[in-house]
N, CA, C and O atoms as a CHARMM CRD file, in Angstrom:
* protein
*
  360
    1    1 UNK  N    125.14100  93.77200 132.48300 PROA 1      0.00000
    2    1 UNK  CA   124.80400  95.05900 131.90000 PROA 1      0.00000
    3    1 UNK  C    123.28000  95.16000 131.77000 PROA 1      0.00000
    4    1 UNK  O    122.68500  94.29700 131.12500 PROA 1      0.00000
    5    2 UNK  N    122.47900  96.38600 132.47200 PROA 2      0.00000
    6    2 UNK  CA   121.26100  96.41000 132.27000 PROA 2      0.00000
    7    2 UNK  C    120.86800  96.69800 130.98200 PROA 2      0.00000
    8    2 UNK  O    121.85700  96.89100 130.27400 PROA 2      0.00000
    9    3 UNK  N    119.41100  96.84700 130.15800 PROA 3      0.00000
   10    3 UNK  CA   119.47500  97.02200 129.18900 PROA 3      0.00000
   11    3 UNK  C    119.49500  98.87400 128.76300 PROA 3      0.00000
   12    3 UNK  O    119.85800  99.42000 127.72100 PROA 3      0.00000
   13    4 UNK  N    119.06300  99.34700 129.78000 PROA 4      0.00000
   14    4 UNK  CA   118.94000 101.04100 129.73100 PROA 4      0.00000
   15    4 UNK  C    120.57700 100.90500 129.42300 PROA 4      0.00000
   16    4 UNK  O    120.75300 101.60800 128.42800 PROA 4      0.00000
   17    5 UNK  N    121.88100 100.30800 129.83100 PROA 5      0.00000
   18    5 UNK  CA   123.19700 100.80100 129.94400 PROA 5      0.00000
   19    5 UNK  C    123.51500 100.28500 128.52800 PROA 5      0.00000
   20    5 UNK  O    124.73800 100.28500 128.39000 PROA 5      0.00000
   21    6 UNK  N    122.91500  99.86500 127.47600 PROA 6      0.00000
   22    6 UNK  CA   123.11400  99.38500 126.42300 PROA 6      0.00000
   23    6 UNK  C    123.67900 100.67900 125.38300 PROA 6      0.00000
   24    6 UNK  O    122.86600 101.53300 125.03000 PROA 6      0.00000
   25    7 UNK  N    124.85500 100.74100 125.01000 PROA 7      0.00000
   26    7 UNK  CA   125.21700 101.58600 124.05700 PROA 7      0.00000
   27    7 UNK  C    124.32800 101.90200 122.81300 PROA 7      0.00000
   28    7 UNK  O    124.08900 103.00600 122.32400 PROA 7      0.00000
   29    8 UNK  N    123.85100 100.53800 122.37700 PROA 8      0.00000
   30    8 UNK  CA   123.48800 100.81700 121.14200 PROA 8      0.00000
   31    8 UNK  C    121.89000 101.43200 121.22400 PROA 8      0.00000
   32    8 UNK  O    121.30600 102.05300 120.33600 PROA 8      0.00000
   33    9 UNK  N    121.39200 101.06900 122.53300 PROA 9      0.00000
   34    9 UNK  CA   119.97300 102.04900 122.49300 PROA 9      0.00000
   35    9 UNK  C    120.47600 103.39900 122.60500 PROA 9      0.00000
   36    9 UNK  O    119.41700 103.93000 122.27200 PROA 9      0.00000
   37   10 UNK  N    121.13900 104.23900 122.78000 PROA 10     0.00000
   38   10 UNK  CA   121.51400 105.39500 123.04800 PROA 10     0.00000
   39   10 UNK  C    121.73400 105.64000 121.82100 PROA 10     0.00000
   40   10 UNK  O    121.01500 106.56200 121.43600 PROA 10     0.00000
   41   11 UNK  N    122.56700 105.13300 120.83500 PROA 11     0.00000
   42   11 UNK  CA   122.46600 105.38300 119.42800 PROA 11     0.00000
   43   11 UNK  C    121.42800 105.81300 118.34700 PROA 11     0.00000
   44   11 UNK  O    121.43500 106.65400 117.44800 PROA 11     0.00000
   45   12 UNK  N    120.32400 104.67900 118.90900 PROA 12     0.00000
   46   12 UNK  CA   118.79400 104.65700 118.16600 PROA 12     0.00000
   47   12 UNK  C    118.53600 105.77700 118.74400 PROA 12     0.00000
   48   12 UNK  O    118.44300 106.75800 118.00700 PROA 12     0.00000
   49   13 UNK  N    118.40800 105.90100 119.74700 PROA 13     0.00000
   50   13 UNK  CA   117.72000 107.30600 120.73800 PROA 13     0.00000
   51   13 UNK  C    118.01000 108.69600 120.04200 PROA 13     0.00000
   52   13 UNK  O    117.15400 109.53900 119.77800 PROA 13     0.00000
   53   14 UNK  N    119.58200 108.80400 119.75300 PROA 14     0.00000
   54   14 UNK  CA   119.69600 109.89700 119.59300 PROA 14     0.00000
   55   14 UNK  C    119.92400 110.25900 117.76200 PROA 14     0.00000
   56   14 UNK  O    120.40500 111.29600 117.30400 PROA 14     0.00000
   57   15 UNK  N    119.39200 109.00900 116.93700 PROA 15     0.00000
   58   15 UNK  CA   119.60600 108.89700 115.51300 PROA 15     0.00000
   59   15 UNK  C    118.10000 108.99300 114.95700 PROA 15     0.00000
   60   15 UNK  O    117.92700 109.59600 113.89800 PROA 15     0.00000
   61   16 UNK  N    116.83300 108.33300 115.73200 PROA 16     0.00000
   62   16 UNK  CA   115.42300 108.58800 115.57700 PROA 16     0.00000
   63   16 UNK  C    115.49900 110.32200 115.49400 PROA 16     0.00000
   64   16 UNK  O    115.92100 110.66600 114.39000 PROA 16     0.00000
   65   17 UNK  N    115.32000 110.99600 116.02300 PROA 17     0.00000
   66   17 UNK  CA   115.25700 112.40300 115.96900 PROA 17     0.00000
   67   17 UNK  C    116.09300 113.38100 114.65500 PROA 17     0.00000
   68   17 UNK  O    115.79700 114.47200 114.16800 PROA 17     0.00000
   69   18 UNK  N    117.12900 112.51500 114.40100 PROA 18     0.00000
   70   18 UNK  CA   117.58000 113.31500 113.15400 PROA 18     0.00000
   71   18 UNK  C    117.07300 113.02200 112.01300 PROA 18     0.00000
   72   18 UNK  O    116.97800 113.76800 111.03700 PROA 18     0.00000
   73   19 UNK  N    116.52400 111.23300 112.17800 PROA 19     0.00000
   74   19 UNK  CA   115.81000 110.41700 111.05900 PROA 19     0.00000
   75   19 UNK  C    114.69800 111.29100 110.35200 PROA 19     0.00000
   76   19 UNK  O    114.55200 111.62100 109.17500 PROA 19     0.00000
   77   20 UNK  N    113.81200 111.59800 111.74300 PROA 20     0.00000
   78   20 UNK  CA   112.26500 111.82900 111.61200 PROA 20     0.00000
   79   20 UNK  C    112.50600 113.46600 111.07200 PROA 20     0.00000
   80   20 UNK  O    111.43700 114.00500 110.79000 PROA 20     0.00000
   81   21 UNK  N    113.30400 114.04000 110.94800 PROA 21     0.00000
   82   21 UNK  CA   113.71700 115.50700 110.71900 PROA 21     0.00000
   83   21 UNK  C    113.85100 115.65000 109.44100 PROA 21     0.00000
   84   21 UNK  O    113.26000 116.42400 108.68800 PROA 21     0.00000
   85   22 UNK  N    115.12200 114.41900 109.09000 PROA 22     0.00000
   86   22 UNK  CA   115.20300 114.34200 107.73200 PROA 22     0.00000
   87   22 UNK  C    114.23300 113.96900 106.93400 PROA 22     0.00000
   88   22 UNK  O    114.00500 114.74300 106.00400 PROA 22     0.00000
   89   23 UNK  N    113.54800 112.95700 107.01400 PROA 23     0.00000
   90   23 UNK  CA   112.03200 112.36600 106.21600 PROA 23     0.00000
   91   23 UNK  C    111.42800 113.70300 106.08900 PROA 23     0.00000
   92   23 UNK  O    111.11200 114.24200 105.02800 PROA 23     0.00000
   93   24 UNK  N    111.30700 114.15900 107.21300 PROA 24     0.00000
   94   24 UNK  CA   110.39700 115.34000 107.21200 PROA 24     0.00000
   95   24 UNK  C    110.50900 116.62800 106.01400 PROA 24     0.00000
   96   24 UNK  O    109.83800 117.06700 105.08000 PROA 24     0.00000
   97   25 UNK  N    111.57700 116.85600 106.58100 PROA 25     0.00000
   98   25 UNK  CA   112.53600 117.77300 105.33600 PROA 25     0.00000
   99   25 UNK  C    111.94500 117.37300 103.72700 PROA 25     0.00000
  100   25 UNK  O    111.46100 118.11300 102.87100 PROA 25     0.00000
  101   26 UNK  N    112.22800 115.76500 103.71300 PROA 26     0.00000
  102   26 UNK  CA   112.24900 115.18100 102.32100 PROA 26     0.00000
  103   26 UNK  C    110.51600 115.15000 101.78200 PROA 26     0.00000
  104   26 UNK  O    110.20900 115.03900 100.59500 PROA 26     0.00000
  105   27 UNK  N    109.55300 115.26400 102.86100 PROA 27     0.00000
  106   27 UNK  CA   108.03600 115.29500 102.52700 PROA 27     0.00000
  107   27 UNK  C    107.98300 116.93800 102.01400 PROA 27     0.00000
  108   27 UNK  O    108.18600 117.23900 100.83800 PROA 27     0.00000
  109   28 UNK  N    107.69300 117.90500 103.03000 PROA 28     0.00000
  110   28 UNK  CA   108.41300 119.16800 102.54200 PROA 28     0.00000
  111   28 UNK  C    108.89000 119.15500 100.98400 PROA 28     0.00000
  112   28 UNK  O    108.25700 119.00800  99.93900 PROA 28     0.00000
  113   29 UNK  N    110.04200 119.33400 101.21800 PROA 29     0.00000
  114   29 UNK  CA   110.98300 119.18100  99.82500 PROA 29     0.00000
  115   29 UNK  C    110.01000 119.11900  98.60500 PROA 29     0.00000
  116   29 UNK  O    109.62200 119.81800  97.66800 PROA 29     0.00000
  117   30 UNK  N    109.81700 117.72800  99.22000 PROA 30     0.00000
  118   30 UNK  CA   109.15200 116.73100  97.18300 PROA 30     0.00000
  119   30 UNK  C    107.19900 117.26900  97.31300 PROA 30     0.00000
  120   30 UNK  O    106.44600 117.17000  96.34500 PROA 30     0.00000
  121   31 UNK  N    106.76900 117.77300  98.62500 PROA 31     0.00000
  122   31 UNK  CA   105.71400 118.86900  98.23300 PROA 31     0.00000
  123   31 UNK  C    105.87500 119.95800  97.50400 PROA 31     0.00000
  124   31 UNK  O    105.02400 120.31300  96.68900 PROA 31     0.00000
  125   32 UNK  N    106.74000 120.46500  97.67100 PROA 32     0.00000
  126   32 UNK  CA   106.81400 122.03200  96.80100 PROA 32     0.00000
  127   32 UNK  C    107.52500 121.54300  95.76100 PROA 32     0.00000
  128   32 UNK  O    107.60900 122.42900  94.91000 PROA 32     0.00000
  129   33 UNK  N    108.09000 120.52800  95.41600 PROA 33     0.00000
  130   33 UNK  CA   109.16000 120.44400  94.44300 PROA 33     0.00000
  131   33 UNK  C    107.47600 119.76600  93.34500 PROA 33     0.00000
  132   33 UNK  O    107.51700 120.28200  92.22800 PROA 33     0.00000
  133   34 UNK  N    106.62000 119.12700  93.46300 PROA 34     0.00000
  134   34 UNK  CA   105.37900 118.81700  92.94100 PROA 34     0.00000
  135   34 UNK  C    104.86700 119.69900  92.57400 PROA 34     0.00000
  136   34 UNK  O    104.57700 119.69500  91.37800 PROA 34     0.00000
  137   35 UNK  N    104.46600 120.99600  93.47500 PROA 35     0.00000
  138   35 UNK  CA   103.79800 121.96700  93.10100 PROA 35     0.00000
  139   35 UNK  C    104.40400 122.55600  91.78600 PROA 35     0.00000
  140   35 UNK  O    103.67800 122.89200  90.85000 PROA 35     0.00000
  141   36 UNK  N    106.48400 122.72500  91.73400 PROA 36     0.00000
  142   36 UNK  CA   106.53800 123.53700  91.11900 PROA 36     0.00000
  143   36 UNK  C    106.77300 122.67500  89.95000 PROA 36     0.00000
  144   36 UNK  O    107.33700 123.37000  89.10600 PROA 36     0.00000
  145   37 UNK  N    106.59500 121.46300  89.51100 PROA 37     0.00000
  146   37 UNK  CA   106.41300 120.59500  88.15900 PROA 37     0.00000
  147   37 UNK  C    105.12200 121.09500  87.93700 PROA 37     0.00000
  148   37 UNK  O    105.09700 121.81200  86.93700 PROA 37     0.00000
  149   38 UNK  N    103.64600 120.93700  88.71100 PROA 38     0.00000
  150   38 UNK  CA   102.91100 121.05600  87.75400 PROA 38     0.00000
  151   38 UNK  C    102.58600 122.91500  87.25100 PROA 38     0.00000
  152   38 UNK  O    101.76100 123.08900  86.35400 PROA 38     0.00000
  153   39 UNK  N    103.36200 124.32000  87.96200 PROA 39     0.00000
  154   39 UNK  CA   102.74200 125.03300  87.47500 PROA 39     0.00000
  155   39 UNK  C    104.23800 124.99800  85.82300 PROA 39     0.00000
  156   39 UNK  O    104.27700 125.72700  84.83200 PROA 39     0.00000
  157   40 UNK  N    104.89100 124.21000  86.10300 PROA 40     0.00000
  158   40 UNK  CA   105.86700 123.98300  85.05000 PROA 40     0.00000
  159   40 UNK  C    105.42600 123.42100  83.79200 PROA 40     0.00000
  160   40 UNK  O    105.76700 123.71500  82.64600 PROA 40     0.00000
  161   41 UNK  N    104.57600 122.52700  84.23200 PROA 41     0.00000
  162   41 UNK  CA   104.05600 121.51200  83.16200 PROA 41     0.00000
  163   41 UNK  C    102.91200 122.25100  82.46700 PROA 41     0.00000
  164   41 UNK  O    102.66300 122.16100  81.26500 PROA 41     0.00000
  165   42 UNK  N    102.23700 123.00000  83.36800 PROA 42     0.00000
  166   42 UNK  CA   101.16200 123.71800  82.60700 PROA 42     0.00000
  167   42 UNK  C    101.87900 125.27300  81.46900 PROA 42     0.00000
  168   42 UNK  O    101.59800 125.62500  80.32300 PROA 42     0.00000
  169   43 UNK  N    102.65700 125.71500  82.29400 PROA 43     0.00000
  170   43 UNK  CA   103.41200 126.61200  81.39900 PROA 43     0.00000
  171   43 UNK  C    104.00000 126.06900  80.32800 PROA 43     0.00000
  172   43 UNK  O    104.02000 126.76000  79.31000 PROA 43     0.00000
  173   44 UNK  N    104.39600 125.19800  80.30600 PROA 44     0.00000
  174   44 UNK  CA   104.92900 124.49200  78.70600 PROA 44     0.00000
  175   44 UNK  C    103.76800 123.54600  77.71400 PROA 44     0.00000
  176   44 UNK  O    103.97800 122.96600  76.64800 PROA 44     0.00000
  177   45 UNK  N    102.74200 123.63100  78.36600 PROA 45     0.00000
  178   45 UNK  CA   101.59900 123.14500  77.92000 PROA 45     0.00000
  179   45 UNK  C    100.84700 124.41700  77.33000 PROA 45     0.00000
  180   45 UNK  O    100.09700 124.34200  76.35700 PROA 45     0.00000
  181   46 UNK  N    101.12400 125.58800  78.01500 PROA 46     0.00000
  182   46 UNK  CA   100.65200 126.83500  76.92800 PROA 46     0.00000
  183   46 UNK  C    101.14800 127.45800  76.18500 PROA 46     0.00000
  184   46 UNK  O    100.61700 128.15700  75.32200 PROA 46     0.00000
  185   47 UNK  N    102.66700 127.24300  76.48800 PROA 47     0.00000
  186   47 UNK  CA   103.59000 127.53900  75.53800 PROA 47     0.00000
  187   47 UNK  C    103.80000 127.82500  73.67700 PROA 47     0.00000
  188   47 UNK  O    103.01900 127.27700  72.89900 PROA 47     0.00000
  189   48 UNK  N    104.34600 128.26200  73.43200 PROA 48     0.00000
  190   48 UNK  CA   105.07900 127.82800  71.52900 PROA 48     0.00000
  191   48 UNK  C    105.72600 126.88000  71.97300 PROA 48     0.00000
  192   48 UNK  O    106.10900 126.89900  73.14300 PROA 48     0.00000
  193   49 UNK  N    105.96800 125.94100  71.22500 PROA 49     0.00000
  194   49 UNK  CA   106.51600 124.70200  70.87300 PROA 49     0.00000
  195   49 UNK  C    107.87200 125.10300  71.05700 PROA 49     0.00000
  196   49 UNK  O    108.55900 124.43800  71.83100 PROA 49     0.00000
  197   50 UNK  N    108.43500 126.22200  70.38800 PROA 50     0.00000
  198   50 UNK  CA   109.43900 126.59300  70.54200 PROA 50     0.00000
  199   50 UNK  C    110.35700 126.52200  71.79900 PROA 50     0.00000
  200   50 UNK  O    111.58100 126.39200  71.77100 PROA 50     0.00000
  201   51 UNK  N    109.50700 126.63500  72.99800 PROA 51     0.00000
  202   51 UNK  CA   109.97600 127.07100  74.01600 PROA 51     0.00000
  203   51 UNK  C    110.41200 126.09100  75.18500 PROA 51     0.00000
  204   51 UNK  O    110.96200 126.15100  76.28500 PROA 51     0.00000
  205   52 UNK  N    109.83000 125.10600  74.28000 PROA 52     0.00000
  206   52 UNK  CA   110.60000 124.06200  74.95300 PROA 52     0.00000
  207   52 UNK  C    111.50800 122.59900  74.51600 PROA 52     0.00000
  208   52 UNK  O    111.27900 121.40200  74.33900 PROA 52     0.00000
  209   53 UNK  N    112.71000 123.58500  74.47400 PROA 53     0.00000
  210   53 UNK  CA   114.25700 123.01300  73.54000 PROA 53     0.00000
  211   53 UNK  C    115.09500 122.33800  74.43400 PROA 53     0.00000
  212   53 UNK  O    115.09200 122.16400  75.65300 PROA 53     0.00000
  213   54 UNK  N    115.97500 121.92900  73.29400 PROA 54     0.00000
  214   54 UNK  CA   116.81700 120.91500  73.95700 PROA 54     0.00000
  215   54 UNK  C    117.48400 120.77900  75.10900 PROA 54     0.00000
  216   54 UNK  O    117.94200 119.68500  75.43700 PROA 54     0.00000
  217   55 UNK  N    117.62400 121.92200  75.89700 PROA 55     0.00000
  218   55 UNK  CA   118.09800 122.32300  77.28700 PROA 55     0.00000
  219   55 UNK  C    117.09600 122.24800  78.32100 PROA 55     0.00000
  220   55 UNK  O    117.26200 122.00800  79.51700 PROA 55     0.00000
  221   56 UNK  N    115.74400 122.55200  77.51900 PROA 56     0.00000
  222   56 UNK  CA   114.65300 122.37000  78.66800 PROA 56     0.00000
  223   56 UNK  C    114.63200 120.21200  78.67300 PROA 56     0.00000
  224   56 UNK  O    114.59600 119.68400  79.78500 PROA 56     0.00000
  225   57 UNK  N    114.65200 119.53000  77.74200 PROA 57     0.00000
  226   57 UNK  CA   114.68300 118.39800  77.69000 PROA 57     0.00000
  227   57 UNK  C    115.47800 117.59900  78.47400 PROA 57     0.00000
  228   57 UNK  O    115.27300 116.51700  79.02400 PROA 57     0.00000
  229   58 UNK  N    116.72600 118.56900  78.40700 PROA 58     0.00000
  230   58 UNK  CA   117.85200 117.63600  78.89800 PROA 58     0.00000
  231   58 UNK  C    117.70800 117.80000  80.39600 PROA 58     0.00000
  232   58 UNK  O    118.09300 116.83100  81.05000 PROA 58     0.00000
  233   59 UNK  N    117.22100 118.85200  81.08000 PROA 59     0.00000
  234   59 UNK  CA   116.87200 119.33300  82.47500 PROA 59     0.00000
  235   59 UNK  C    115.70600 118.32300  83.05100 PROA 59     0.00000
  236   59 UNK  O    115.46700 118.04700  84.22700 PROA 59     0.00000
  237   60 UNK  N    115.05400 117.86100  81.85500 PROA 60     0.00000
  238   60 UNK  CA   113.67800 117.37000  82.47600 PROA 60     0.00000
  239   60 UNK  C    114.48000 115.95600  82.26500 PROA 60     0.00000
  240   60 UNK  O    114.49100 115.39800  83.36200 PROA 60     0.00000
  241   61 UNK  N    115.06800 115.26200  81.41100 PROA 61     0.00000
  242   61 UNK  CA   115.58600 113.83200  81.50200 PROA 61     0.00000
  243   61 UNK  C    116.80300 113.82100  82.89200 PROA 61     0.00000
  244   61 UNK  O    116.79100 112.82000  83.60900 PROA 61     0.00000
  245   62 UNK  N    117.70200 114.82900  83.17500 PROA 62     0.00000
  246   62 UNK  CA   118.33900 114.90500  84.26400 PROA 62     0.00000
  247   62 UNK  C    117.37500 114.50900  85.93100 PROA 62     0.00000
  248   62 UNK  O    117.66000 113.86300  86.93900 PROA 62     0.00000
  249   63 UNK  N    116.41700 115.14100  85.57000 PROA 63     0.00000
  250   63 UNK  CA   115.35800 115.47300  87.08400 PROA 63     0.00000
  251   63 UNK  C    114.44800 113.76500  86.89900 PROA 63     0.00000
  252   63 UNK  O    113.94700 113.21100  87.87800 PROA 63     0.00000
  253   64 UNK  N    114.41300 113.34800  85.90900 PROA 64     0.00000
  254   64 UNK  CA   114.14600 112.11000  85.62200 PROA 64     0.00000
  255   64 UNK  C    114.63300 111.09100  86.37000 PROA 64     0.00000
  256   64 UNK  O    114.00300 110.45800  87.21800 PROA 64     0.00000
  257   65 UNK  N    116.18700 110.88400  85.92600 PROA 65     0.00000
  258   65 UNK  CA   117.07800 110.01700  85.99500 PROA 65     0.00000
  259   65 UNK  C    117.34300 110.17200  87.98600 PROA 65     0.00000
  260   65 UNK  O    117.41600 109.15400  88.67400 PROA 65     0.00000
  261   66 UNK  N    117.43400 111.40300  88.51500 PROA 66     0.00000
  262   66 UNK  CA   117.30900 111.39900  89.66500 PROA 66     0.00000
  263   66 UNK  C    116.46100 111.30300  90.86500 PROA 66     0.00000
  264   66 UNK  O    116.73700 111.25600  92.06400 PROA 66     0.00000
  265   67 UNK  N    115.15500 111.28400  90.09300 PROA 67     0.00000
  266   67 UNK  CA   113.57000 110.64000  90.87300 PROA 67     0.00000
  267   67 UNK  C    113.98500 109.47600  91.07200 PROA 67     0.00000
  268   67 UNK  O    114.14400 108.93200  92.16500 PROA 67     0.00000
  269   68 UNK  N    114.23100 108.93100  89.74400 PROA 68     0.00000
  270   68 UNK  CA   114.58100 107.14000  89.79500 PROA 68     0.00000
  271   68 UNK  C    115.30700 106.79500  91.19900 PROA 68     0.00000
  272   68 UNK  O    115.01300 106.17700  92.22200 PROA 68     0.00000
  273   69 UNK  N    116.32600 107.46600  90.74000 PROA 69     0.00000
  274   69 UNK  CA   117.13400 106.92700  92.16600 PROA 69     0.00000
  275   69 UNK  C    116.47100 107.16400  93.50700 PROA 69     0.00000
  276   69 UNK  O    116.30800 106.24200  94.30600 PROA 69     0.00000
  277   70 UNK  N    115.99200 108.73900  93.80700 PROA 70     0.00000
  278   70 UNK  CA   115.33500 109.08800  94.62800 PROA 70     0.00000
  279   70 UNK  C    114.26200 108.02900  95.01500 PROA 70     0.00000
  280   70 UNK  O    114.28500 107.67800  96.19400 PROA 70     0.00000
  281   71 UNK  N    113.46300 107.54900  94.32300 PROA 71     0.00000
  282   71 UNK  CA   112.69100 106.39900  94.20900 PROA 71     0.00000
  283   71 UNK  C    113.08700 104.64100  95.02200 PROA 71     0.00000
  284   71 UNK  O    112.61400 103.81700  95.80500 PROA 71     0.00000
  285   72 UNK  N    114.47300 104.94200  93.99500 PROA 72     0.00000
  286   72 UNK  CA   115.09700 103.70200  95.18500 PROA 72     0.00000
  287   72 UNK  C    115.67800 103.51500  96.19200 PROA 72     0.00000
  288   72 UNK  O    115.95800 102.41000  96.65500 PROA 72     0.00000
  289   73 UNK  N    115.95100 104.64900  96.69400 PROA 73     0.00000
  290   73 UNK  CA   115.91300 105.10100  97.81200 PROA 73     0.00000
  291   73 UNK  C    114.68200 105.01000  98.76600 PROA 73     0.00000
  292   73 UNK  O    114.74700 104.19900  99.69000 PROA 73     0.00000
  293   74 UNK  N    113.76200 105.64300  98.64100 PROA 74     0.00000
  294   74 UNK  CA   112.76200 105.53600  99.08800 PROA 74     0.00000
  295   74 UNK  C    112.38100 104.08000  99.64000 PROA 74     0.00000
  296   74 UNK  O    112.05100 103.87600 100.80900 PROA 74     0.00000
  297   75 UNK  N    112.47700 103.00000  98.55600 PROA 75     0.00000
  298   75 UNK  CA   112.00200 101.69600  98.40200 PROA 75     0.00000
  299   75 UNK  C    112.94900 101.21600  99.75700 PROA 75     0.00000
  300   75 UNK  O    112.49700 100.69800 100.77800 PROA 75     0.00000
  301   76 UNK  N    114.44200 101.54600  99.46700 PROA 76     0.00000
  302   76 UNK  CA   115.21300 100.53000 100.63700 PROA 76     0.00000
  303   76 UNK  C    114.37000 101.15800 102.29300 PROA 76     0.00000
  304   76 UNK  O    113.84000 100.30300 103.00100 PROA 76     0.00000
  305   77 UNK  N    114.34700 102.31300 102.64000 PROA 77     0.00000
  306   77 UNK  CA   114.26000 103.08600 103.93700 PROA 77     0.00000
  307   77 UNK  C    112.81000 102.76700 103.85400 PROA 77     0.00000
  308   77 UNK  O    112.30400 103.45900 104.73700 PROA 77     0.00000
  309   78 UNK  N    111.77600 102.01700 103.20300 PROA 78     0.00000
  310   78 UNK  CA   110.37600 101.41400 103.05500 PROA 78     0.00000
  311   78 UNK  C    110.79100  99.72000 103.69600 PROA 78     0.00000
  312   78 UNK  O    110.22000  99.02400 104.53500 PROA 78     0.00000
  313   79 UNK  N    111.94900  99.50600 102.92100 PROA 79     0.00000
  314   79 UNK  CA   112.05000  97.92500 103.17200 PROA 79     0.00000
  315   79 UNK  C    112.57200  97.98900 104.83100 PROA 79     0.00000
  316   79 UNK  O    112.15500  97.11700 105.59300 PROA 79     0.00000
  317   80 UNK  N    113.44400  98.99800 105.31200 PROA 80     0.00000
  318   80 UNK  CA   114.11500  98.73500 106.43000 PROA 80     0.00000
  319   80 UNK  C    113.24300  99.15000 107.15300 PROA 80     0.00000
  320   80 UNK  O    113.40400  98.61100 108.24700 PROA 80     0.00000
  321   81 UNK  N    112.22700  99.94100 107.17500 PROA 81     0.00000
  322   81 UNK  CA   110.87900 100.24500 108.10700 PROA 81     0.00000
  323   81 UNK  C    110.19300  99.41600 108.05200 PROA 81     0.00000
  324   81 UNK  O    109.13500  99.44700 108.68000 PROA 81     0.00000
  325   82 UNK  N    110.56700  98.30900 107.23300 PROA 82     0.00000
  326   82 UNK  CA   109.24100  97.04300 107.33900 PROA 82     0.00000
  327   82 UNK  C    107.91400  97.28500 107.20400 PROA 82     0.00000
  328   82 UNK  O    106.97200  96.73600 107.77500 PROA 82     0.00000
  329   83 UNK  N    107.92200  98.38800 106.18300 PROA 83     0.00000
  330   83 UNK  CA   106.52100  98.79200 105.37600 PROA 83     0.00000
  331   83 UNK  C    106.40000  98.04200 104.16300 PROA 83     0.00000
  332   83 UNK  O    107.21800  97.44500 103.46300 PROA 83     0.00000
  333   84 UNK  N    105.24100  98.21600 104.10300 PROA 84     0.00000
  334   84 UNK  CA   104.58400  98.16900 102.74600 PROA 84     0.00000
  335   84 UNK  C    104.64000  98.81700 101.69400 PROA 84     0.00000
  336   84 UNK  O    104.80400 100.01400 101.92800 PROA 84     0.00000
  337   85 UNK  N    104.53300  98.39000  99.83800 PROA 85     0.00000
  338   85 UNK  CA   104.14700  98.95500  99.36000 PROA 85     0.00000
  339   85 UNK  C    103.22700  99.72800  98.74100 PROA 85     0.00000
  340   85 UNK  O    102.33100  99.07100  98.21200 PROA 85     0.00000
  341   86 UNK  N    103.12000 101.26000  98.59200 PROA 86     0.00000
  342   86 UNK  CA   101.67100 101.69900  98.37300 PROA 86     0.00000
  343   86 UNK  C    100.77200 101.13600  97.22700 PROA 86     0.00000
  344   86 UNK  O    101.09900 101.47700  96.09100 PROA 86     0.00000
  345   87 UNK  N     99.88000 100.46800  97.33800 PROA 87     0.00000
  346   87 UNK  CA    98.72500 100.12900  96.18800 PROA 87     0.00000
  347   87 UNK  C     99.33600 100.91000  94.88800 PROA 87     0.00000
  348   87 UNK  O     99.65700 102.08500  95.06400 PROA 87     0.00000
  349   88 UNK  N     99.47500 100.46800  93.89400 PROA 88     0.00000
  350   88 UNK  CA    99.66300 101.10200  92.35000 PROA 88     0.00000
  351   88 UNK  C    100.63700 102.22900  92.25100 PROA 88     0.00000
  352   88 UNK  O    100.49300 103.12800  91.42200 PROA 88     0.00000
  353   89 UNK  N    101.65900 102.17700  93.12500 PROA 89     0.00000
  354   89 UNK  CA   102.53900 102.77100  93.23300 PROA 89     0.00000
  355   89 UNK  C    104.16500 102.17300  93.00400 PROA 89     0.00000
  356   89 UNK  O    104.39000 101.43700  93.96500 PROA 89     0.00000
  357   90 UNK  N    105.20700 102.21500  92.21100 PROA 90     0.00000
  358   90 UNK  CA   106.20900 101.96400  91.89000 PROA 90     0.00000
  359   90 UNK  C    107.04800 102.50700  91.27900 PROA 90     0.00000
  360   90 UNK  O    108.12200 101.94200  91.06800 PROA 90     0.00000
């Protein structure tokens, strides 16, 4: 069997392109999803105190708890790219 007739390169071949789409998507994504924390953070920073209650808390510990993961995620698809970690970043 030559190596071009190799099944499993045809796999990589045609799984790189959905990979690099998705990452892509996910840079995208967590850009605007940044933007819209900080004009968030500044609006509750000018806020009444009032205005930011227990529903706004529980939204922000929810979006918390799912960075995390998002995060470790990140870390494995870092480890399986055989990258590095970024300087002061964790």
């Amino acid at each position: 069997m030559a190596i071009d007739d190799d099944p499993r390169s045809t796999v990589v071949e045609n799984v790189k392109p959905a990979l690099v789409a998705e990452l892509t998507w996910a840079k995208l994504y967590t850009k605007a999803m940044h933007k819209e924390l900080g004009v968030i953070s500044t609006a509750i920073g000018k806020s009444p105190p009032t205005t930011a209650g227990a529903k706004m808390k529980k939204s922000a510990e929810k979006l918390h708890d799912q960075l995390k993961c998002a995060n470790l995620t990140v870390g494995e698809l870092r480890d399986q790219a055989g990258t590095t970690p970024i300087p002061g970043k964790k």
